[in-house]
C-alpha positions as CSV (number, residue, x, y, z in Angstrom):
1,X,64.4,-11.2,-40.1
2,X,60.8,-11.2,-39.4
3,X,59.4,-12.6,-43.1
4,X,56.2,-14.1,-44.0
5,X,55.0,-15.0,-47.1
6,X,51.5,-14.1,-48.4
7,X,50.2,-16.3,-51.0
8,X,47.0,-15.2,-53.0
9,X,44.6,-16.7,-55.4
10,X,41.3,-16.4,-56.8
11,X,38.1,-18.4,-56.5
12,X,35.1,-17.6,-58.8
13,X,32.2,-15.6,-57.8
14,X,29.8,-18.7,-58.3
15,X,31.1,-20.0,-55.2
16,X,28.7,-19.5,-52.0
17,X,30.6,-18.1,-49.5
18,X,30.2,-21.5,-47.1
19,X,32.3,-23.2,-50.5
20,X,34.9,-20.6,-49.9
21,X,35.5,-20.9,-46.4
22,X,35.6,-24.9,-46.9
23,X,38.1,-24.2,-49.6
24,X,40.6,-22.0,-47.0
25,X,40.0,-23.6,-44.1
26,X,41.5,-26.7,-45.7
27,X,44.9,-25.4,-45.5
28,X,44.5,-23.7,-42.1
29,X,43.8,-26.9,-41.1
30,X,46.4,-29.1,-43.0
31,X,48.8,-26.4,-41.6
32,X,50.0,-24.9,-44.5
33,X,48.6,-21.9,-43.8
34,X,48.1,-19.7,-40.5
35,X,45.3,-17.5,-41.5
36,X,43.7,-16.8,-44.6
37,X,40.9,-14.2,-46.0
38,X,38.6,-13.5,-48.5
39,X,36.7,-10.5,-50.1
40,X,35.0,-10.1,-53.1
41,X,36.6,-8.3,-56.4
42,X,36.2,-7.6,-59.7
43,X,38.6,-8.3,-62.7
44,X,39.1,-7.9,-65.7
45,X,41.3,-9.6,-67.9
46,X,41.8,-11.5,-71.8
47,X,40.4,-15.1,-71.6
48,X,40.5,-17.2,-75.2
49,X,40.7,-13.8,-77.1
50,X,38.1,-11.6,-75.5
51,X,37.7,-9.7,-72.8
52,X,36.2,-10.5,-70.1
53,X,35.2,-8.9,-66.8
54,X,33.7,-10.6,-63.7
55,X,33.1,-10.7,-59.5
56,X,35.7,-13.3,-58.0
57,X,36.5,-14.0,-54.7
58,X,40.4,-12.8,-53.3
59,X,42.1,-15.6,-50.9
60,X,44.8,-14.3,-48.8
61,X,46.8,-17.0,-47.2
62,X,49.9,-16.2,-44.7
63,X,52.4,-18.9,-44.6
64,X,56.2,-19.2,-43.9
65,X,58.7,-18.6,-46.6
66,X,59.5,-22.7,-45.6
67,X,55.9,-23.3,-46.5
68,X,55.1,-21.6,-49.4
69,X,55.7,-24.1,-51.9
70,X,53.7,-27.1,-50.6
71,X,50.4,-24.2,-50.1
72,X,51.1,-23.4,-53.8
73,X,50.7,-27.4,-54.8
74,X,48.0,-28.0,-52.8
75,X,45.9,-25.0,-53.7
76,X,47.1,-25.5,-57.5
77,X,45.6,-29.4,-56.4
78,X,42.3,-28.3,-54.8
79,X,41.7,-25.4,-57.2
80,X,38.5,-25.5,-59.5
81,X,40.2,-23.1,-62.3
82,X,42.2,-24.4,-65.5
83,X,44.5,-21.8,-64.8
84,X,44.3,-20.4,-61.5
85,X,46.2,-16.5,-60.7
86,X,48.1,-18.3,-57.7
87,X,51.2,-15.4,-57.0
88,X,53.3,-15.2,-53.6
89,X,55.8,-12.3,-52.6
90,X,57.7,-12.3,-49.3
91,X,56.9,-9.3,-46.6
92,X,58.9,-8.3,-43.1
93,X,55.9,-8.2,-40.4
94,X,56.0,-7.9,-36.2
95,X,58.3,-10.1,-34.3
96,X,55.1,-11.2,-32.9
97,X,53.2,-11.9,-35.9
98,X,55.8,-13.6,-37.7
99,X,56.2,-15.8,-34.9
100,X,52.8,-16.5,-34.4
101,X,52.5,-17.4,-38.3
102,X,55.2,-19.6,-37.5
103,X,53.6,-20.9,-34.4
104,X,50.6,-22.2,-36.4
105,X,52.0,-23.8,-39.7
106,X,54.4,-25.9,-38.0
């Protein structure tokens, strides 16, 4: 089957946007990841008993289901949060795409 796995964090909004490409372009690098991206949202969520609400940056990564839990500890590693949102889930993509991902991360 065709799987990939897309692993996704959050970076905070404080970061310039040449601090967030360093921080992806680690892993693309390192090979733990075949592409990553990044857009700007908003959340909202509880944080030491109050609400809170604020602009954060998305990372996307795409990895192999091999790969996924050595990108997990290195971006729990690299990652300037206490407790960063780091989730994964598996997806079926293109012959071509999957093999491409695994092309690059090995």
């Amino acid at each position: 089957m065709n799987q990939i796995a897309i692993v996704t964090t959050t970076l905070p909004s404080s970061m310039l946007i040449n601090e967030v490409i360093m921080f992806k372009s680690k892993f693309v690098e390192a090979k733990l990841s075949a592409c990553a991206q990044s857009n700007n949202i908003n959340s909202t969520y509880s944080w030491n008993d109050k609400l809170v609400s604020e602009d954060e940056w998305r990372i996307i990564f795409k990895t192999t289901t091999n790969r996924v839990d050595e990108l997990i500890s290195a971006i729990t590693k690299a990652h300037p949060y206490d407790i960063p949102q780091i989730v994964h889930r598996t997806e079926i993509a293109t012959k071509e795409y999957s093999t491409w991902v695994e092309e690059q991360v090995s």
